[in-house]
C-alpha positions in Angstrom: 17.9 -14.3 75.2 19.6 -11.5 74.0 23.0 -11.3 76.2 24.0 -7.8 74.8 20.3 -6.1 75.4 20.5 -7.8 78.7 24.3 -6.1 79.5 22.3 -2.9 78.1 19.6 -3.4 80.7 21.6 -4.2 83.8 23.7 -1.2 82.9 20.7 1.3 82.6 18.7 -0.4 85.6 21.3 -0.6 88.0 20.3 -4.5 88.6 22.3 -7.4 87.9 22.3 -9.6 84.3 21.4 -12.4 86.6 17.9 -10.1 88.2 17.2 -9.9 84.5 17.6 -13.4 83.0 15.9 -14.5 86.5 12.6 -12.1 85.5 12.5 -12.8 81.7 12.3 -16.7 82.7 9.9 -16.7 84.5 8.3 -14.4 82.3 8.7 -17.1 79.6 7.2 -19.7 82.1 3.9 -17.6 82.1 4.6 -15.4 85.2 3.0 -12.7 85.9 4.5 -9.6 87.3 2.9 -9.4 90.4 3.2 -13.1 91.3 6.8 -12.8 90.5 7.0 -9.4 92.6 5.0 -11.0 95.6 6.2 -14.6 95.3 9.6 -15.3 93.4 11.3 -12.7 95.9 14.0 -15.0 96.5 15.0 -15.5 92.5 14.8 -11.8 91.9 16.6 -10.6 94.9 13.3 -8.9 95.3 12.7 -6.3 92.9 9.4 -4.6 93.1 7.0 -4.2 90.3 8.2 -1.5 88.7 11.4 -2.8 88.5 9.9 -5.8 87.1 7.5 -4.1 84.6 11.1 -1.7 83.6 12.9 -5.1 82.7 9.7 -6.3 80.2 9.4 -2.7 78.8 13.2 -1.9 78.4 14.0 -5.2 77.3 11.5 -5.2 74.4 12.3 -1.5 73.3 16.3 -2.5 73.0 15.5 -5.8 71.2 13.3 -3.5 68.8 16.4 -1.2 68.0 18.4 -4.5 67.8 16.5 -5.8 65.0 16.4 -1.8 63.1 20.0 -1.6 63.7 20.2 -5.0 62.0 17.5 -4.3 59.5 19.6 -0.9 58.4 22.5 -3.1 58.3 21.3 -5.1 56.2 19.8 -3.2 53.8 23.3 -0.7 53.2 25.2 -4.5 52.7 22.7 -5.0 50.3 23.6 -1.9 48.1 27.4 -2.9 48.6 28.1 0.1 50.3 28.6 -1.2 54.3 31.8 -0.6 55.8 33.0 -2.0 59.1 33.7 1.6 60.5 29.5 2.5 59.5 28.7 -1.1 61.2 30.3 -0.3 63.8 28.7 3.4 64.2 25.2 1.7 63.7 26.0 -1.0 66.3 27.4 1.8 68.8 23.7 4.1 68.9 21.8 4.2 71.7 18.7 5.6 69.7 16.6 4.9 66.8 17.4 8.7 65.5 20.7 7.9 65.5 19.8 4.7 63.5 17.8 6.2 61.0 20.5 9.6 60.4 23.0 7.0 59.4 20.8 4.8 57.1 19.4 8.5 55.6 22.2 8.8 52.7 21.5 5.0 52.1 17.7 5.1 52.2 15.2 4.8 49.1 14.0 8.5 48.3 11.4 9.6 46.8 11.4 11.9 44.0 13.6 14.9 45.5 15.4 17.9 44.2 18.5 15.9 44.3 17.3 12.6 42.4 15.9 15.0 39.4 19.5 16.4 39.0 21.3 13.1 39.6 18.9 11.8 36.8 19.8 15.2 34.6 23.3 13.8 34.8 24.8 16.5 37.2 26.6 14.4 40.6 30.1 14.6 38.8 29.6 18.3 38.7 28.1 18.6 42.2 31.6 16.0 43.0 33.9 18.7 41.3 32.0 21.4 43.3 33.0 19.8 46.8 36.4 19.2 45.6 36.9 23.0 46.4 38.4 24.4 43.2 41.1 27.0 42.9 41.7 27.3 39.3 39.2 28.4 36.2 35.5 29.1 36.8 32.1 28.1 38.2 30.4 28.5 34.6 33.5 26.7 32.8 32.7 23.5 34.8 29.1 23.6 34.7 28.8 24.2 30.4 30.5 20.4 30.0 26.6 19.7 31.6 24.5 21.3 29.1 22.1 18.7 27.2 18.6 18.8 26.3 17.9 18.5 30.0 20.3 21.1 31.0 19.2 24.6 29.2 21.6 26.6 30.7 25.1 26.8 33.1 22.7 28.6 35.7 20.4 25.4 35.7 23.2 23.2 35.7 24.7 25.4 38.9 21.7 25.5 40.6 20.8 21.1 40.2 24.0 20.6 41.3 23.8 22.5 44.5 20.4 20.3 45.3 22.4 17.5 44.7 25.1 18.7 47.3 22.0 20.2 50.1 21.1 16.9 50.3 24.7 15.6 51.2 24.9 18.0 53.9 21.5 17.4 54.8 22.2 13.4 55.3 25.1 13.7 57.1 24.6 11.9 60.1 27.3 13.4 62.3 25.8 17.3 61.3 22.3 16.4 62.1 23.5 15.2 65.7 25.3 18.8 66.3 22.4 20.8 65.1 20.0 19.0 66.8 22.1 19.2 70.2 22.7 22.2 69.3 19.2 23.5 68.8 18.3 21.6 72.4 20.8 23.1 73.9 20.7 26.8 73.4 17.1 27.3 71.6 13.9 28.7 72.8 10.7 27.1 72.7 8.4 30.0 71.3 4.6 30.5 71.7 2.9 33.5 70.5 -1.5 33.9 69.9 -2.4 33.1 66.5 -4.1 36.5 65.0 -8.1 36.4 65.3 -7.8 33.4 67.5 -10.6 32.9 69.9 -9.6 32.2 73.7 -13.0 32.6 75.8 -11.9 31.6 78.8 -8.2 32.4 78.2 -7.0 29.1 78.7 -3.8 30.0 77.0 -3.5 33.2 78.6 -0.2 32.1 79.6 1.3 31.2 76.4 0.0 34.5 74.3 3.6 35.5 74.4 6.1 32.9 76.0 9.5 32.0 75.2 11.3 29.3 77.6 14.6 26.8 76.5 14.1 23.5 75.2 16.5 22.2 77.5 14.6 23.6 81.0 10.7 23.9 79.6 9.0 21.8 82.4 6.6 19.1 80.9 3.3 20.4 81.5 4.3 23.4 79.4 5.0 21.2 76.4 1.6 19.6 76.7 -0.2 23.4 77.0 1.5 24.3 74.1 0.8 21.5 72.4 -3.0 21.5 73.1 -3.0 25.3 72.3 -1.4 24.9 69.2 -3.4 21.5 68.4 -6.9 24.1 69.3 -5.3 26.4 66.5 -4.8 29.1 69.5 -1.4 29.4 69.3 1.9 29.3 67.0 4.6 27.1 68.4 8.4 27.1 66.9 11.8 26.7 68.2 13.9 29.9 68.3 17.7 30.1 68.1 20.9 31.5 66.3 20.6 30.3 62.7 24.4 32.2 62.1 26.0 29.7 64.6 24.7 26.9 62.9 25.9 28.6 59.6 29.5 29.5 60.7 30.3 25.6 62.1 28.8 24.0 59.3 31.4 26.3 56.8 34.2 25.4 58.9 33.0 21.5 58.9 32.2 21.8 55.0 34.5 24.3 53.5 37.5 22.9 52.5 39.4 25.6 51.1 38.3 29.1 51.9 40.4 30.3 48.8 38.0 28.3 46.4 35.7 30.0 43.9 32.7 27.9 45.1 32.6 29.0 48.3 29.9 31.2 47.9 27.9 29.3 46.3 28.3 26.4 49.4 27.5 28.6 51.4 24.5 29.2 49.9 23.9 25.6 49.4 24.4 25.3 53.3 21.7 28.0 54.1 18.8 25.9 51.6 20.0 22.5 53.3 19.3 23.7 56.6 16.1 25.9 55.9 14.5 23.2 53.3 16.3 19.9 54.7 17.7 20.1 58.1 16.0 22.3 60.5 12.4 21.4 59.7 13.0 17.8 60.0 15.3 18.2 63.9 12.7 20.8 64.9 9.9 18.1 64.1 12.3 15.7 66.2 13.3 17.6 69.3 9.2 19.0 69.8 8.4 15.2 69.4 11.1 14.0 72.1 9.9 16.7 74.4 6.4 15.8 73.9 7.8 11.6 74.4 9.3 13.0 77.6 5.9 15.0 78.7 3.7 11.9 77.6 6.2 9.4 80.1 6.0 12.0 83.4 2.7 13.1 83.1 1.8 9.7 82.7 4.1 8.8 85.7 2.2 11.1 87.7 -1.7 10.2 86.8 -0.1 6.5 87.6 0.8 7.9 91.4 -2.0 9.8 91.7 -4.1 7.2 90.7 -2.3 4.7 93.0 -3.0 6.6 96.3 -6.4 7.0 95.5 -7.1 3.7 95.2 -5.1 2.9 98.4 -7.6 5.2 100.0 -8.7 4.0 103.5 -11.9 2.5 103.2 -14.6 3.0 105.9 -16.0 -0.1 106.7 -19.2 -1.4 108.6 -21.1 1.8 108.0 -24.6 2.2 106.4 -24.0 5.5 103.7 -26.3 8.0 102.3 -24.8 8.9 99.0 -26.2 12.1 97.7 -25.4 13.0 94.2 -25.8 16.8 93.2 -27.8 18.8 91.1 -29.7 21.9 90.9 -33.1 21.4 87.9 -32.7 17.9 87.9 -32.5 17.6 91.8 -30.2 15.5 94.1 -30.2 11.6 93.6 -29.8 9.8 96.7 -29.2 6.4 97.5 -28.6 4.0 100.9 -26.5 0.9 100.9 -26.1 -1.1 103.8 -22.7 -2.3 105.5 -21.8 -4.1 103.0 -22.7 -1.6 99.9 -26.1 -3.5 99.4 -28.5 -1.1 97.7 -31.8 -0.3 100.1 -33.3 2.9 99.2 -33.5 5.8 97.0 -35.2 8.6 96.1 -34.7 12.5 94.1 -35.1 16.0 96.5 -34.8 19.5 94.4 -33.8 21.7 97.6 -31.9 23.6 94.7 -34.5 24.8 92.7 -34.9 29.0 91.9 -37.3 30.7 93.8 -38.0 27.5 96.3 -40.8 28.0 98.8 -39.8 27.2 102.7 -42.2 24.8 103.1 -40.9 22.9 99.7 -37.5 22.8 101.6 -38.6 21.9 104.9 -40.2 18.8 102.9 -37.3 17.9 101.6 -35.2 18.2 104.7 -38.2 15.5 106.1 -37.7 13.1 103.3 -33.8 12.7 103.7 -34.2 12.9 107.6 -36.8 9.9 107.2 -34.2 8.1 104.8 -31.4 8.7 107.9 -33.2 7.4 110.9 -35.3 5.0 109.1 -31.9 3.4 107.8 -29.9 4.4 110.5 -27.6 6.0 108.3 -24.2 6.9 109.9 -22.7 8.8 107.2 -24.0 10.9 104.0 -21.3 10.9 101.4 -21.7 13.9 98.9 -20.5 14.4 95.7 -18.0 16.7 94.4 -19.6 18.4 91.4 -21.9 20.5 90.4 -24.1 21.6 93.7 -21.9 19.7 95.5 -21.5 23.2 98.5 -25.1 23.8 98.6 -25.4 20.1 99.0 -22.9 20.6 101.7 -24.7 23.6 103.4 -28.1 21.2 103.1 -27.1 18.5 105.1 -25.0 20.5 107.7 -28.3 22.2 108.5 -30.1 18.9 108.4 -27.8 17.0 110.9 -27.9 20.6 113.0 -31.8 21.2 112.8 -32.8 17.6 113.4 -29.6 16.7 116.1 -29.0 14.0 113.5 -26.4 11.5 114.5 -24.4 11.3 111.3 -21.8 12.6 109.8 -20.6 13.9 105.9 -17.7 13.8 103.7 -17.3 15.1 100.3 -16.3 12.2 97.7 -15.0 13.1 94.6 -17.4 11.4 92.5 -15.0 11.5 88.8 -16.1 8.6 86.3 -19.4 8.1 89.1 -21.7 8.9 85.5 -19.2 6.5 83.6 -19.9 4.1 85.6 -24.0 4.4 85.8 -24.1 4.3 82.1 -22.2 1.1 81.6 -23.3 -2.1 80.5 -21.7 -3.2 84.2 -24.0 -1.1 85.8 -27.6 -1.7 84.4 -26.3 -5.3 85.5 -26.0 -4.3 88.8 -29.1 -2.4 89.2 -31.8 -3.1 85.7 -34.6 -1.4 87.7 -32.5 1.9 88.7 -32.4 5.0 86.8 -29.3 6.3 85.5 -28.9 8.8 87.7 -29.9 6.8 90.9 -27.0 4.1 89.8 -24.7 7.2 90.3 -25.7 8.0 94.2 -24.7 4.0 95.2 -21.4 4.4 93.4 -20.8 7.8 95.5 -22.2 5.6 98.6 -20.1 2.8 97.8 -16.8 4.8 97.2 -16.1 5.6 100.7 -17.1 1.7 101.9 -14.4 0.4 99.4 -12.7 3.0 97.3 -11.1 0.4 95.8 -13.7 -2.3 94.4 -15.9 0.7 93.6 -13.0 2.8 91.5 -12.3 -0.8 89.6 -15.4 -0.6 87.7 -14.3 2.9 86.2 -12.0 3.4 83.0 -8.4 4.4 85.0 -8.8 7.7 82.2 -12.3 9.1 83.8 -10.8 9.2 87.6 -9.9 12.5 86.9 -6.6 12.7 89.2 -4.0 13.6 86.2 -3.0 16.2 84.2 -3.6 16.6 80.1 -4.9 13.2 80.0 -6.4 13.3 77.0 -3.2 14.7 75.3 -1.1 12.1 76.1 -0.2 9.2 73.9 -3.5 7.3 75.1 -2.4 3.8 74.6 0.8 4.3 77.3 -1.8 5.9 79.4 -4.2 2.9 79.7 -1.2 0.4 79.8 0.3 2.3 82.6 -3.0 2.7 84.6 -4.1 -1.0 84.4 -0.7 -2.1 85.8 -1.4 0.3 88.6 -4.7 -0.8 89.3 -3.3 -4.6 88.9 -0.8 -3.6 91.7 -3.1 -2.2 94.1 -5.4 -4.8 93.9 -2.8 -7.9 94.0 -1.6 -5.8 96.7 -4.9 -5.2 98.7 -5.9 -9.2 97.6 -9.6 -9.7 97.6 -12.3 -12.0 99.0 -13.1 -14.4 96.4 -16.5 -14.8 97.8 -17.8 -11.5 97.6 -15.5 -9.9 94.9 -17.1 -8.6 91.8 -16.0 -9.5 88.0 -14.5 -6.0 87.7 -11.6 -6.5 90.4 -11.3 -10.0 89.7 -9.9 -8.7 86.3 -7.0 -7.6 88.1 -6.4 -10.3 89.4 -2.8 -12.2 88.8 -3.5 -15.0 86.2 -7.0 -13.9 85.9 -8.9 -13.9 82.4 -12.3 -13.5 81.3 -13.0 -16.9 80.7 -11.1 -18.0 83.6 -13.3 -15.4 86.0 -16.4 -16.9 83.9 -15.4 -20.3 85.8 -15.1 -19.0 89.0 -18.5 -17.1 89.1 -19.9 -20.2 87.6 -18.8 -22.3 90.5 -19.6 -19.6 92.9 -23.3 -19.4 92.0 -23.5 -23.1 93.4 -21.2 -23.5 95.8 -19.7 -21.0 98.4 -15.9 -21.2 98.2 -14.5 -22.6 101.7 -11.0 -23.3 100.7 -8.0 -22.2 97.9 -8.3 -26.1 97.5 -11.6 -25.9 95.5 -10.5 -23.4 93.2 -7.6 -25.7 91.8 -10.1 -28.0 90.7 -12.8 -25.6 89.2 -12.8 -26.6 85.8 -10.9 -24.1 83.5 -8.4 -23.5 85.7 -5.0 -24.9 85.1 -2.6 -25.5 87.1 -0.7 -22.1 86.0 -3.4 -20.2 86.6 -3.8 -21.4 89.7 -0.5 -20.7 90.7 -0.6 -17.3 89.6 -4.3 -16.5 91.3 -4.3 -17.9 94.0 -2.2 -16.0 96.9 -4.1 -13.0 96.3 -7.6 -14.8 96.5 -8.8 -14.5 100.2 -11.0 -16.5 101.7 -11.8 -14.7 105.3 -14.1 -17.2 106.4 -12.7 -20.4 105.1 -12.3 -23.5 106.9 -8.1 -23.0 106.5 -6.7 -20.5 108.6 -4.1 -20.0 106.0 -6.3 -19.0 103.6 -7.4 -15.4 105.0 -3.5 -14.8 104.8 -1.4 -13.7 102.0 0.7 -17.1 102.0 0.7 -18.8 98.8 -0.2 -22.5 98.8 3.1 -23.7 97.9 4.1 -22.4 101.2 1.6 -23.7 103.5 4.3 -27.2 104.2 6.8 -24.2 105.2 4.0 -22.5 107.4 3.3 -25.5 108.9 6.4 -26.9 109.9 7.7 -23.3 111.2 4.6 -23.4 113.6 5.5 -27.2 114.7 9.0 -25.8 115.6 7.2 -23.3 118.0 5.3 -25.4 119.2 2.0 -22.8 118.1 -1.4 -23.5 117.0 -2.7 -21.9 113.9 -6.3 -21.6 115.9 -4.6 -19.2 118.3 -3.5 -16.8 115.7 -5.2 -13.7 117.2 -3.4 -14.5 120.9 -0.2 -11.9 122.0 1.5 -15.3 123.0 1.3 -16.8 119.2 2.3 -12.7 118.1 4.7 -12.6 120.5 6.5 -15.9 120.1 6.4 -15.8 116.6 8.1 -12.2 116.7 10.8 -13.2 118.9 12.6 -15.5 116.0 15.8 -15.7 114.1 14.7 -16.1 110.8 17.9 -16.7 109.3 18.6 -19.7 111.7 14.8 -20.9 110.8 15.4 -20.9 107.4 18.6 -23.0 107.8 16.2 -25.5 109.8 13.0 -25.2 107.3 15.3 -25.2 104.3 14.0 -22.4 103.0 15.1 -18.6 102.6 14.7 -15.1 104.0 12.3 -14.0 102.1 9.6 -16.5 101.9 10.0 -16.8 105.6 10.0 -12.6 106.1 6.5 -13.0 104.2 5.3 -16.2 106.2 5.5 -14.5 109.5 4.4 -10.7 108.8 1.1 -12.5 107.4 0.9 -14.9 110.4 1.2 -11.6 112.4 -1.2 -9.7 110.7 -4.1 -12.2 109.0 -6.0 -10.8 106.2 -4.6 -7.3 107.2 -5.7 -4.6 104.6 -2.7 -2.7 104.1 -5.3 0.5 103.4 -5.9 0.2 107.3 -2.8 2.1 108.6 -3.7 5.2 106.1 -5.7 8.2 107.4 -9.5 7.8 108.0 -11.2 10.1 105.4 -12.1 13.3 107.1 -15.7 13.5 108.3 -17.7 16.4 108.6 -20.8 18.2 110.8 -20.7 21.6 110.0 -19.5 24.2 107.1 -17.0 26.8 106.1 -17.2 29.5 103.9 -14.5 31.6 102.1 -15.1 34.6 104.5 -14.6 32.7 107.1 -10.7 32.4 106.0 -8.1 34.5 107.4 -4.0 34.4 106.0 -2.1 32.4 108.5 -5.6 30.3 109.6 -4.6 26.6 110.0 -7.1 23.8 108.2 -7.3 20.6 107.8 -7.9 19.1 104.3 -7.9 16.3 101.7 -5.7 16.1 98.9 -7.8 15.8 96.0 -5.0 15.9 92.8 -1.3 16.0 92.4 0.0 18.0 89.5 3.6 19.1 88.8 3.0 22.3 89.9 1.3 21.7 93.1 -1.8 19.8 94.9 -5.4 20.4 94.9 -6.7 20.7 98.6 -10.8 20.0 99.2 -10.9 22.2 102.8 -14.5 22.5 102.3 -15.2 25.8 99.9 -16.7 25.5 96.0 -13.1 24.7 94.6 -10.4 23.5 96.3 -7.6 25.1 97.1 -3.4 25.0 95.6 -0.7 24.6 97.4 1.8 25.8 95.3 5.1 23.4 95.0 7.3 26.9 96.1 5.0 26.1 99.3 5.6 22.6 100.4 8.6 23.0 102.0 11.2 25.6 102.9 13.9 23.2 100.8 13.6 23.2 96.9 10.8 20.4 95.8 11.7 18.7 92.8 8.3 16.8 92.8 5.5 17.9 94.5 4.8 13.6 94.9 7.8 14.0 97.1 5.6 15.6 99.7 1.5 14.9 99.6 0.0 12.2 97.9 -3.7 12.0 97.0 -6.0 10.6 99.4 -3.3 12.9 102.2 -5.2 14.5 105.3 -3.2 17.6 105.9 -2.7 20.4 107.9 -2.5 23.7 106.1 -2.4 27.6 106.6 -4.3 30.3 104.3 -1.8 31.9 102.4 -3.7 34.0 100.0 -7.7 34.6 99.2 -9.6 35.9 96.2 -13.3 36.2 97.6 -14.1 37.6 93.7 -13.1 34.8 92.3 -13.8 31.9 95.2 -9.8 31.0 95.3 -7.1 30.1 97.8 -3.6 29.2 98.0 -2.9 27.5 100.7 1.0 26.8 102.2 2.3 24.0 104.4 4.8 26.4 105.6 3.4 28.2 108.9 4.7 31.5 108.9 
């Protein structure tokens, strides 16, 4: 381990050196973050697994910039030219642009202005130049340079000066202040390109917009970025080249009395318009769009998170009805436990449709809901999704139906009945059919149903597919890895797509599992340790988030790792409880009622492994998704004209952006709460205040009936 990367890290994670040798062990050890989150509280001092994932992430990035800062090191020592005072300066950056400005005067160029008139013979005259002359002339020095490569004094001057631009240009210490400089006080410029086409005027926005580097919120850099990328718009950074100019003569110029000084100021203006400011513009656009890339990414991760923390509803026989107006409706029943039992395609959507064509399509879907006994008809959000809504309101009203509805967003619900994963599920189901059980699934279990999807085609971020798309997926499978260790699953009954989540889980690994599984119906954790395959490490790293409700040990429903169950035990033998009596107020409230620091004294173990014992023993196989808000469910319509400002609605929060949330309250699109309307205080974050998956209360604030929208507010006037 690397003691001065670790000093680094504690320094920059507010954690202790000890946190962060403790994680990178057992990170060493074959650890997994969630095991170590969950189950090595106690060694950690409990950090969460963000923290945890931070210390792995940071921890490789400083070790990289160790080795450059070495490698750069290096490689100037190699050339003879390493000093302790630039060793010291490399050792001291905190960035690899800092790295790589000091190594630029030492670096290998290619074939430059410069080299050419190095090569003609010219650096002592470009040396004499920056020695500030008072006496004799510009041309005097530069004849003594005439050769066959050197026609004239002028070409001589001129060489020289390339020679000397690319001095001031590898100056490390300039770079840095024009670069802060630029980020500082520029402007971040976006204008239309001329004969650019903008349909839909996406870009509106950006036609003529000028913001500074230093304030321009993220989501702006990634619209300017696609706009520009779509050849809509130009994109530079504006700001007072003169300033630049004037501190780079008083850094450079030596002696204003000197004969050359015109020509270095000259020399200054080509460094910085062919040398400098290209390259630091091409720097500070690519930090902003690094620092975009990292919080839009941050919020698609939330975002993402709360959705699949959505509250399932459970032990309900769903109708999922997939939209569509030529190619009709698909619509599919599971059973309670997401079983697939019917289906069948209705075009109530069609132009021109006849009454009685309707009426028989109000039959068929009433047949499919009494004959199943359907208690809820989950609709999808796309296209039709509102007349799909108005269609089974009137159904449920007409036929005193006794069901409800509820509007799913059905985002990567096409991915998913196109994949390989899916035609497994269902070979004899259409496409399209495979669609409706994933919408009728998703409100069963949001979250073994969402698994099965690429994180990227949820649709709950913002410019997804302009950020860098390898940190994307990285960042979404450790949040879908933390919801499900979280959640835990039922070994029995879990599919191979969440058990990919799983701590300590591979494919081959899961291969041996559902091998075991098709012969034998797993009763304890016991039987899993000796499943061929699975070693000993993988077991330790699985196993406290495989559940097995219905298992001959009690202890195995619970979130309790095996290595604890001595501990459990012998806690419960204290009290004098039975594990069979687990359910009883008398076990609850006993177990409630004690010290734990006392008990750890007398079970020899600590606060934190006992803190986890007893909040499982208290709450067996509890789904943490069951204290969340119950989806909302639905019986009747409303329609945009129905609004009035100031009218209070209830609704679900579909997205999060940084601007604002996305509301479904029932109309075609959903409406924005704006992030100036979440609270009456300044919101830095509208995550601060709704989350997806949020029921809320909300009050009209604005309507445009032309155009279907409305802002809502959470502020009641």
């Amino acid at each position: 381990m690397n003691e001065l990367v670790i000093s680094e890290l504690a320094r920059d994670l507010n954690i202790t050196v000890n946190q962060i040798k403790t994680v990178l062990n057992l990170f060493n050890e074959g650890a997994t973050i969630p095991f170590i989150a969950r189950y090595r509280k106690e060694a950690t001092g409990a950090l969460d697994e963000n923290q945890i994932k931070s210390i792995n992430d940071l921890y490789t990035y400083y070790n990289n910039l160790l080795d450059r800062k070495e490698a750069v090191i290096r490689l100037i020592d190699e050339k003879g030219m390493l000093t302790e005072e630039l060793k010291q300066q490399i050792l001291s950056c905190s960035k690899l642009t800092e790295v790589e400005d000091l190594y630029r005067p030492y670096k290998e160029k290619k074939k430059t202005k410069a080299s050419e008139a190095i090569n003609m013979g010219l650096e002592p005259l470009a040396k004499m130049i920056m020695a500030f002359p008072t006496t004799g002339s510009l041309e005097d020095m530069a004849k003594k340079y005439i050769n066959d490569k050197v026609k004239t004094t002028e070409d001589a001057i001129t060489n020289a000066c390339y020679i000397i631009a690319e001095w001031i240009s590898d100056n490390a210490s300039y770079r840095k202040w024009i670069r802060n400089y630029i980020y500082n006080n520029g402007l971040i410029v976006s204008e239309i390109k001329k004969n650019a086409e903008d349909p839909k005027k996406t870009f509106e926005m950006y036609y003529n917009f000028s913001e500074p580097v230093k304030y321009i919120k993220h989501y702006r850099v990634l619209a300017i970025n696609r706009g520009e990328k779509e050849k809509i718009l130009n994109v530079n950074i504006d700001f007072s080249m003169d300033e630049i100019i004037a501190n780079l003569k008083r850094k450079i110029i030596k002696n204003d009395k000197s004969f050359v000084c015109s020509i270095i100021e000259d020399t200054i203006k080509d460094a910085l318009k062919r040398l400098i400011i290209p390259s630091v513009e091409r720097e500070i656009r690519s930090e902003l769009t690094e620092k975009a890339d990292a919080l839009a990414i941050e919020n698609f991760s939330v975002n993402l998170e709360h959705l699949l923390l959505t509250r399932p509803i459970k032990g309900m026989i769903v109708l999922g009805f997939d939209p569509g107006y030529v190619n009709g409706c698909k619509l599919a029943v599971v059973d309670q436990n997401g079983t697939y039992m019917d289906s069948c395609v209705i075009k109530p959507f069609l132009k021109n449709i006849s009454e009685s064509e309707l009426k028989k399509y109000k039959e068929i879907v009433k047949n499919l809901v009494e004959k199943y006994k359907v208690d809820i008809i989950s609709i999808g959000n796309g296209t039709a999704s509102r007349e799909s809504e108005k269609f089974c309101a009137e159904l449920i009203k007409e036929y005193k139906l006794n069901c409800k509805y509820v509007i799913t967003s059905e985002a990567g619900a096409s991915v998913y009945s196109a994949s390989k994963l899916a035609i497994e599920e269902f070979p004899k189901l259409e496409v399209e059919k495979r669609s409706a059980v994933s919408i009728a699934r998703r409100i069963q279990d949001p979250l073994s149903e969402l698994v099965k999807i690429d994180p990227k085609s949820i649709g709950v971020g913002e410019y997804q597919y302009d950020v860098n798309q390898k940190e994307l997926s990285e960042n979404l499978d450790f949040t879908v890895s933390k919801v499900v260790n979280e959640v835990g699953v039922n070994v029995n009954t879990a599919s191979k797509s969440i058990l990919k989540y799983i701590s300590g889980l591979t494919k081959t690994t899961i291969d041996k599992i559902f091998d075991y599984k098709e012969k034998h119906k797993i009763s304890n954790r016991e039987e899993i340790k000796n499943i061929k395959g699975i070693s000993p490490k993988v077991y330790e790293q699985c196993i406290g988030f495989l559940r097995i409700p219905d298992g001959n040990n009690a202890y195995d429903k619970t979130g309790i790792h095996p290595e604890s169950y001595e501990t459990t035990s012998n806690l419960l033998n204290e009290l004098n409880l039975d594990i069979q009596n687990i359910n009883e107020e008398s076990f609850k409230n006993k177990l409630q009622s004690i010290d734990v620091k006392e008990y750890t004294n007398i079970l020899n173990t600590d606060e934190y492994t006992l803190n986890d014992i007893v909040k499982e023993l208290l709450t067996p196989g509890l789904d943490p998704r069951d204290n969340l808000e119950t989806p909302i469910l639905k019986s009747d319509i409303l329609h945009i004209e129905d609004l009035k400002i100031g009218m209070e609605l209830e609704g679900t929060v579909r997205n999060v952006a940084s601007f604002g949330a996305f509301v479904d309250i029932g109309l075609h699109d959903d409406g924005l709460i704006h992030i100036s309307k979440m609270s009456k205080q300044f919101v830095k974050n509208p995550n601060d205040i709704l989350n997806v998956g949020d029921i809320v209360k909300c009050y009209v604030d604005a309507i445009d009936i032309e155009k279907g929208k409305v802002n809502l507010s959470l502020i009641k006037e």
